[in-house]
GUMAR-608923 format. One line per 8 residues: number of its first residue (from 0); their letters; for each residue x, y, z of C-alpha. Coordinates in Angstrom, 3 decimals, padded with zeros to 6 digits. Example, Ala and Ser with C-alpha at 12.3 -4.5 7.8 and 13.67 -1.06 7.14 Angstrom:
<sites>
0 = as = 012.300 -004.500 007.800 | 013.670 -001.060 007.140;
</sites>
This chain:
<sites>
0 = xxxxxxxx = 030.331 120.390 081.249 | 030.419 123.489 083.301 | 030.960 124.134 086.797 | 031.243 127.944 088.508 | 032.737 128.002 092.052 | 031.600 131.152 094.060 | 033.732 131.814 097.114 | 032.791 133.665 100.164;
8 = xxxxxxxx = 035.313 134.198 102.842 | 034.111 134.934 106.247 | 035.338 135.946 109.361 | 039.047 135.243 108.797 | 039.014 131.306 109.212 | 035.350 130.551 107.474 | 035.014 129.764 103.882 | 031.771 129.201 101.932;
16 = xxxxxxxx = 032.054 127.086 098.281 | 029.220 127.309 096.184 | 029.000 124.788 093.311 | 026.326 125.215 090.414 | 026.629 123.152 087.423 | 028.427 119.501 087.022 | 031.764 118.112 088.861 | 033.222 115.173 086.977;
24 = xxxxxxxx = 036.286 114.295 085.544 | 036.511 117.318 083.537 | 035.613 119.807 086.065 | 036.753 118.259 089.400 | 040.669 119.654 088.941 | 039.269 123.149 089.557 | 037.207 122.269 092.657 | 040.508 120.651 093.809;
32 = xxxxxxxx = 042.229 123.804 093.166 | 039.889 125.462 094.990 | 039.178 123.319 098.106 | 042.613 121.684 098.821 | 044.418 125.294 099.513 | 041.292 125.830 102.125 | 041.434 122.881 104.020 | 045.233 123.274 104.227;
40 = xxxxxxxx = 044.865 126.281 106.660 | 044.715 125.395 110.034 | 041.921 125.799 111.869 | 039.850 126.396 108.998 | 035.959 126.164 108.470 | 035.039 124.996 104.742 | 031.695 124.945 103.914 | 030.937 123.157 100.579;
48 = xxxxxxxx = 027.138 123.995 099.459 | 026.106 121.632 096.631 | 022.504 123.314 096.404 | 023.534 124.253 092.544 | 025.164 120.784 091.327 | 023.436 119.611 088.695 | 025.777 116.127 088.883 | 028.747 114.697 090.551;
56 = xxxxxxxx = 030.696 111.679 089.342 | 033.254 109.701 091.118 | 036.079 112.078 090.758 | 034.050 114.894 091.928 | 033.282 112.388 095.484 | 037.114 111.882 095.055 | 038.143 115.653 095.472 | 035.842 115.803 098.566;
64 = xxxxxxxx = 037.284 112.614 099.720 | 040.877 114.465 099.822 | 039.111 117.551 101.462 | 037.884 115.480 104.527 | 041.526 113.750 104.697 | 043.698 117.593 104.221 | 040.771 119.085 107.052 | 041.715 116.523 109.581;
72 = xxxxxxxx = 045.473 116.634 109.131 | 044.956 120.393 109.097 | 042.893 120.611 112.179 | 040.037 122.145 109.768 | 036.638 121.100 109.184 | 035.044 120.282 105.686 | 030.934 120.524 106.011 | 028.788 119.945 103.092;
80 = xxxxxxxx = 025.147 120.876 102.755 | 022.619 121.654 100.033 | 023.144 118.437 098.651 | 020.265 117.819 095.743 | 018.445 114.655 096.044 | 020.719 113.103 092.740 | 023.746 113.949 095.037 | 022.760 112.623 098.046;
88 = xxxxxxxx = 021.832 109.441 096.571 | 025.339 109.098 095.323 | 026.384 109.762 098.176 | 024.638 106.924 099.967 | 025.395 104.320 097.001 | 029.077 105.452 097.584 | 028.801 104.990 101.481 | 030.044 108.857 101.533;
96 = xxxxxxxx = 026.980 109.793 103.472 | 028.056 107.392 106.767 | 031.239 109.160 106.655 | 030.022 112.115 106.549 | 027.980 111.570 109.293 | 030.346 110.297 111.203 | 032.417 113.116 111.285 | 029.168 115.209 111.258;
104 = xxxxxxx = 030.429 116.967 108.412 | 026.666 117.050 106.673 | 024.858 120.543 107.783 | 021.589 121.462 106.895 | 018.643 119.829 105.365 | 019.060 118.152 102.484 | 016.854 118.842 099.574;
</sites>
């Protein structure tokens, strides 16, 4: 149960997270750590790119829940893309995807 976060910083107010490996309940504390202090700035841009996770539990879809709720009390934006076909699907069983969509936080093509 691995997971590696890269962070990119861009342009002051634009962050880029790139997963690769598995979120669950193991791993999901450290994407936490890492997301929750970036949607807490205001004005922020957080782009989560899931083109590397191998798989994502229920905790994992839990930590990006609390990103989309700390973005919009923030005035920030969470935006997902890369999502692998495994992911996606959990997020439509989930009913994450309509959410997402409805805030038009999914960029990007889905794989």
């Amino acid at each position: 149960m691995n997971l590696n976060i890269e962070r990119a910083e861009m342009n002051g107010n634009r962050y880029v997270l790139t997963l690769h490996g598995e979120v669950d309940a193991f791993t999901a504390p450290e994407l936490k750590n890492e997301l929750l202090p970036l949607t807490e700035k205001d004005h922020a841009i957080v782009t989560l790119d899931l083109s590397g996770t191998e798989y994502m539990d229920s905790t994992g879809l839990g930590v990006i829940i609390a990103g989309l709720k700390s973005a919009k009390q923030h005035n920030s934006s969470l935006e997902i893309q890369g999502m692998t076909p495994r992911v996606e699907r959990l997020f439509q069983i989930t009913g994450l995807m309509e959410i997402l969509k409805g805030d038009e936080a999914v960029k990007g093509e889905q794989r």
